[in-house]
N, C-alpha and C positions, 0 to 999 in steps of 0.2 A: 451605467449604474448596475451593480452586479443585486441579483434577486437570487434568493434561496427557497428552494421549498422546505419550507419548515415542517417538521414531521409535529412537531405542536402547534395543532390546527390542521393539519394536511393540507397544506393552500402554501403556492408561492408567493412569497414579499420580499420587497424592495430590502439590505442589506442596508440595513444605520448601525452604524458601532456604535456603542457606550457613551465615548469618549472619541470624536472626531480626530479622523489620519491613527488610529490605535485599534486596535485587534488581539482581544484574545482568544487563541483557539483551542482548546484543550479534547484531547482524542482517546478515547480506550486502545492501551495496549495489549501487550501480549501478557498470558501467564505464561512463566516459562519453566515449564516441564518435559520440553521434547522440541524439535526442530519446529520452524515457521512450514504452514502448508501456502496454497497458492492461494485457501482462502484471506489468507493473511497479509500475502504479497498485494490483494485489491486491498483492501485496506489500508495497507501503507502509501501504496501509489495515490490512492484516491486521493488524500488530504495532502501527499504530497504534491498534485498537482490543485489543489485548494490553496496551499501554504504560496506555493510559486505564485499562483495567479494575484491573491492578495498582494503581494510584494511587491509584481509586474506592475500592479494599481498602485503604487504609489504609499501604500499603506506599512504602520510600522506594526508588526506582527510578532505576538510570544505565543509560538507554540510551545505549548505540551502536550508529551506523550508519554503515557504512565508504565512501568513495568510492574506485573504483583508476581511479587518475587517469595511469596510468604502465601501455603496455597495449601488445601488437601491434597490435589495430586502432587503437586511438587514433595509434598511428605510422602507419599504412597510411592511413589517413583521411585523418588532416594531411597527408602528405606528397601525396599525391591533391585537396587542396581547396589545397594550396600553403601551409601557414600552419607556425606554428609547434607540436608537437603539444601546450606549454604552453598555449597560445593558444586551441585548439579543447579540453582537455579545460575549460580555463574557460567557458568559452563553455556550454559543455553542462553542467555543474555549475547555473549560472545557471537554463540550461532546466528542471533539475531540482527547483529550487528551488521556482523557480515554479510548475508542477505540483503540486510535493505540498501548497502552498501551498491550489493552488485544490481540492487533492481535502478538504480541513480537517483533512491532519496535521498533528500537533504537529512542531516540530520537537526532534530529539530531544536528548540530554544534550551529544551530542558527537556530532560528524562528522569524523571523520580522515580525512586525505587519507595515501594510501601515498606519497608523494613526502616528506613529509613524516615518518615512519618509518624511512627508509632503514638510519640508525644499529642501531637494534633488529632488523632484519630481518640483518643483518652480524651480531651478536650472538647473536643465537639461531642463524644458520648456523655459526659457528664452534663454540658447544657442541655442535652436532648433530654434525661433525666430529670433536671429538675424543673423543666419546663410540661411533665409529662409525658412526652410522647416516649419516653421508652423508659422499661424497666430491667432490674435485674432478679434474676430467680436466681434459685437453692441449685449452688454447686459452681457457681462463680462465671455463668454466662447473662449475659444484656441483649434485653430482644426490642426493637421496634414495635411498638404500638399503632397497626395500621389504622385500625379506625380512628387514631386521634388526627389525622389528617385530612379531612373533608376531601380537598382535591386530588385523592389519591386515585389516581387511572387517565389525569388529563392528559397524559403521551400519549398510552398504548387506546385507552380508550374502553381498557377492562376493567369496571368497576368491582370493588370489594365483594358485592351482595352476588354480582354474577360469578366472578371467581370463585368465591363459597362454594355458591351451589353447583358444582361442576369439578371440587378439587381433591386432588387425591395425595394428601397430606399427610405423612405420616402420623399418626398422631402426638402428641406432647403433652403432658396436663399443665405444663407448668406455663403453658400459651394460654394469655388470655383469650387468644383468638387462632385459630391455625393457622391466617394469613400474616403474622407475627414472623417476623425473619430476624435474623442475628447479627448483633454489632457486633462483641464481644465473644470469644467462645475459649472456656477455658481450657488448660492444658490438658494434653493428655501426657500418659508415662512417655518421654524421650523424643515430644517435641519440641519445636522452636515455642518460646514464649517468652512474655513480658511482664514486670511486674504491673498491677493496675490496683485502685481502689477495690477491686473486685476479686482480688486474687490473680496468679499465674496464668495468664493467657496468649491469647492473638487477635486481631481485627480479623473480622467478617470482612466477607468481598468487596460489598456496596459501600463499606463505609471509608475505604480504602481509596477509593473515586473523589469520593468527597472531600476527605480533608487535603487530600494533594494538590485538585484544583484550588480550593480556598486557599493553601498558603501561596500559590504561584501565581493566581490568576485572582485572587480577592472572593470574598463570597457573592460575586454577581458579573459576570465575563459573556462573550458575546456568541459564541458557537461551542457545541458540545457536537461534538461526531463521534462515531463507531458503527459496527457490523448491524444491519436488520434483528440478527440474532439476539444483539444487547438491549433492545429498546424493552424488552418487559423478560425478565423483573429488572435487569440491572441498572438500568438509565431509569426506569418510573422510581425504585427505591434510590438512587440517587437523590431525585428533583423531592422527594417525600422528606427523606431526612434533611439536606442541607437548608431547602425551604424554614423547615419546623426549627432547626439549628439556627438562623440567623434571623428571622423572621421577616426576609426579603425574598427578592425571586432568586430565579442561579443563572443558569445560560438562560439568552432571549430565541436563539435557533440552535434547532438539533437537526443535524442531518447524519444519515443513515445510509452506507450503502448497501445493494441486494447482493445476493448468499452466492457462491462460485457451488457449481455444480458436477459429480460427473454422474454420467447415466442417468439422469435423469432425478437425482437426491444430494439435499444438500453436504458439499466437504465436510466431513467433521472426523477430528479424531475418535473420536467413541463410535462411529458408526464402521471405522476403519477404509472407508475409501476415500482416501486423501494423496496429494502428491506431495512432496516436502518440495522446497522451494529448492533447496539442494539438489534434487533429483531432477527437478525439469530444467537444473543451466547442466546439469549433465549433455541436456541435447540442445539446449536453445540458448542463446545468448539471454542477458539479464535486460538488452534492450528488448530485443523480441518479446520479451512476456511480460515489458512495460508497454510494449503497443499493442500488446491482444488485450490488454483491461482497456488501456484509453479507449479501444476504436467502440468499446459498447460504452453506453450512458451509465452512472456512478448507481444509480436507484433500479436497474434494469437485474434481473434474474442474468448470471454468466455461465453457459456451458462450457468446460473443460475439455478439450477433445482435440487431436490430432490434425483433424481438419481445418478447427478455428488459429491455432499455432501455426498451422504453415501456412495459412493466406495470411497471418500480422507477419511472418517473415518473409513474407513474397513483397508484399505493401510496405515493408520497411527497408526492404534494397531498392524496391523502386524509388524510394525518394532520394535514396544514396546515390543512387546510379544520377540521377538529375544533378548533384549537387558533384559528381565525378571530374576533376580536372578544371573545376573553376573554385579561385583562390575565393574567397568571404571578405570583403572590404568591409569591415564596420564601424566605418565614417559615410558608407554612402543611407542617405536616407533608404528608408521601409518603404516600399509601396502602399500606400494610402486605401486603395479600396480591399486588398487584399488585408491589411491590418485590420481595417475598420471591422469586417465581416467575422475574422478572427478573436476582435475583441467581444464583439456583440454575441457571439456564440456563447464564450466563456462567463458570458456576465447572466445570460441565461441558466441559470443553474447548472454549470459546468458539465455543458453541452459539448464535452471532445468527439461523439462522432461528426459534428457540424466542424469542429475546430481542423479535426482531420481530414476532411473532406477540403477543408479552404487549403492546406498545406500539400494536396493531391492535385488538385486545381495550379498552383503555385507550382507541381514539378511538370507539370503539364505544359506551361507558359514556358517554362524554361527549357527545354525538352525542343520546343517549336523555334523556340528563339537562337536556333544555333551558337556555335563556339563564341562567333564574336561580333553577336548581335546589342543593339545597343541599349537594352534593358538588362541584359545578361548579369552584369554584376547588383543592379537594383532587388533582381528578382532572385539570386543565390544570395543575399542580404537577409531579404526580406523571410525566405525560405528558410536559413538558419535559424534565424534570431527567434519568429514563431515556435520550430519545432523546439527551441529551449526550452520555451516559457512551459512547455508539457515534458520536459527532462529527455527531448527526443534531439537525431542528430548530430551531435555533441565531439563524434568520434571523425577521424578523418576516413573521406568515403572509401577510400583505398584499403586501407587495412581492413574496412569494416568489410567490405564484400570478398577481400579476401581470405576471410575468416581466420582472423587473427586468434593465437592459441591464449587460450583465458578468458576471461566471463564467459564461464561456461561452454565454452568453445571447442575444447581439447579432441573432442570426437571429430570433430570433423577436421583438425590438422590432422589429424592420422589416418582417416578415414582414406577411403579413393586410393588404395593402395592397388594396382593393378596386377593378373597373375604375373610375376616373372620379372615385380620394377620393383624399388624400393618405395617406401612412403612418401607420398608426394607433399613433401616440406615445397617452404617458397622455393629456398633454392633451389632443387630439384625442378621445380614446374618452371621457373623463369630457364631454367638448362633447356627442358623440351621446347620451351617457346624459339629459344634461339637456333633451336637443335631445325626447326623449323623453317622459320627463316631462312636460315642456308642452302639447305632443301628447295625452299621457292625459288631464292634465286640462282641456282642452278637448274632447276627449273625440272626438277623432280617434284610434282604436283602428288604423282599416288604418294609419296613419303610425307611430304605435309601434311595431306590428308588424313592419311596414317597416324599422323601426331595427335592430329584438331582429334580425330575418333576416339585414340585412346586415353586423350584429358576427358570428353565428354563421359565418358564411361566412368570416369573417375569423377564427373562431377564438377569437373572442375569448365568454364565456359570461357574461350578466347571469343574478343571482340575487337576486329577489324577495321582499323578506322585513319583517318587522315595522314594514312604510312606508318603506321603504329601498331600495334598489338598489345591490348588492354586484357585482363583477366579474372574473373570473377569464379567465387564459388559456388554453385547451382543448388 
């Protein structure tokens, strides 16, 4: 039975859907005004490996994943790159596509664009209106009435009277309250806008959350995720409005993953130390930087660093290398106690360093178990089929350690170029292998060796085995 820690309450519970064998998961996406960073890539992973695992359980699963496609920076952008700001959030949408593409998420049930909502977000602000909780002022913007909401801070835990007194609010007269936020905001000269009761405008951010989940997921669904970052203000003014809008609860669990780091402060574009997602398959393959988020826990603080990338890509040949030259039969049954351990980890609040650890365990057995030992194919079954269920393995071992050119790859087909040789393509490297070979057996050992030296140098690793010569990229 899979348990969440619910970030409403901070305490682990046991997972009940709604609605038995039925899930719905709904997740803060991207705004998109510039490329995905890597704190974004945890993000997608994380709930992608949430979505998988639901699934693997048996469960029938609508995710949603929002885009706010309608945004001040996306205006500020555009109007700065000169375009239209329809024009660049497509543009970036695309970018994102592709990304999550290459990190091997699924894509999800549905992906709504807030532009596309408009109607619903008008709708839900007018019930908020005439039920009180929110008004409209002079000049055609609708603000949230925080204090009409009693349980306003049960997420984050920061109540009203504390935030007051501590806030550095610009001021507004036309807020009954400072802590007062915006559904509604009307046009300015030569933005995007809607017609409304209110005049020419746009939806505020929070409210944008809200009605998208409601059309797709109903006004009461079972998990609400996104970044640490999102839980206050943007997930508490979610639960505030859509609450006071239907006069029911909304999600029953919200889970939250911790912030990707480098040097020591969290990614953020505004602070400007970020990697785009783009830039790190420049060196790393798209699986590699889906197994440096799994191997830490989804709630845990993640440092960004050169160190932590190349032990996930050292720990993700290693499992390659295990699964190298043995076919995947998947009619033979899963080993039992290695499953069992694998599921019980995952059902633990999506515990993948434990999941990873049983699938290291797993290349380990098979490893001992030589070529045509009689677990062999139970235990490269079992080996596969787990590392799926976390979007890992997936690729054939061969090509993957040969660093095949694409997802992100491209540097190291070209790379290992040695002084005086041409680029060492496959074929090229499978030439010296041979080149090799012939060499031994005429039984010119300094020239073989000569060869093994100068692949080594290039990176590239021959491995010597039952009258064979296998080859990997280092």
């Amino acid at each position: 039975m899979l348990h969440i820690h619910n970030s409403l309450g901070r305490r682990k519970e046991e997972f009940r859907p709604r609605t038995p064998g039925q899930v719905g998961l709904y997740v803060c996406g991207i705004t998109v005004y510039d490329h995905c960073h890597i704190g974004h890539a945890r993000a997608m992973i994380v709930y992608d490996v949430l979505y998988r695992h639901l699934l693997a359980s048996g469960l029938d699963v609508t995710y949603v994943r929002n885009i706010t496609d309608v945004d001040d920076k996306i205006i500020e952008r555009a109007r700065a790159a000169g375009e239209a700001p329809e024009d660049l959030a497509e543009r970036f949408i695309a970018s994102m596509r592709e990304d999550a593409a290459a990190l091997g998420a699924l894509a999800p049930t549905h992906e709504p664009q807030a532009v596309g909502h408009i109607d619903g977000v008008i709708v839900m602000i007018e019930r908020l209106i005439e039920s009180g909780h929110a008004y409209a002022v002079e000049g055609g913007d609708v603000l949230y009435a925080v204090r009409s909401f009693p349980d306003y801070g049960k997420l984050s835990g920061r109540r009203p009277d504390e935030l007051r007194a501590g806030a550095r609010v610009a001021a507004d007269e036309r807020k009954r309250d400072p802590l007062d936020f915006a559904l509604w905001k009307r046009a300015k000269p030569g933005e995007p806008s809607w017609p409304s009761p209110w005049g020419e405008g746009r939806p505020g951010w929070h409210i944008e959350c809200s009605a998208m989940s409601t059309a797709l997921l109903g006004e009461e669904f079972d998990i609400h995720g996104g970044g640490l970052d999102l839980e206050f203000p943007h997930h508490e003014n979610e639960i505030a409005q859509s609450e006071a809008a239907s006069g029911k609860g909304f999600a029953r669990y919200w889970m939250h993953n911790g912030l990707v780091r480098m040097s020591g402060e969290k990614m953020s574009k505004s602070l400007g130390n970020f990697l785009t997602i783009r830039e790190a398959l420049a060196e790393w393959r798209g699986e590699e930087l889906r197994y440096f988020i799994i191997a830490s826990h989804y709630r845990s603080p993640l440092e960004c660093d050169g160190e932590g990338l190349g032990a996930a890509r050292r720990a993700l040949r290693g499992l390659y290398t295990a699964l190298r030259d043995r076919p995947v039969d998947e009619s033979v049954a899963l080993e039992e106690s290695y499953t069992e351990r694998f599921i019980a980890a995952m059902d633990d609040d999506l515990n993948t360093p434990e999941a990873v650890a049983v699938l290291h365990e797993l290349a380990g057995a098979l490893n001992r178990e030589g070529e045509h030992g009689a677990r062999a194919a139970t235990l490269a079954a079992t080996l596969r089929t787990l590392g799926g269920r976390l979007g890992l393995l997936q690729e054939e071992p061969e090509a993957m350690l040969q660093g095949r050119v694409g997802d992100g790859a491209a540097a190291l087909a070209s790379s290992g170029s040695v002084a005086g040789e041409p680029a060492l393509t496959r074929e090229r490297i499978e030439a010296l292998i041979e080149e090799r070979a012939a060499a031994r057996e005429a039984k010119d050992f300094a020239r073989g060796d000569a060869i093994r030296e100068r692949l080594a140098e290039a990176g590239v690793v021959l491995e010597d085995s039952g009258g064979r010569t296998t080859w990997r990229r280092d």
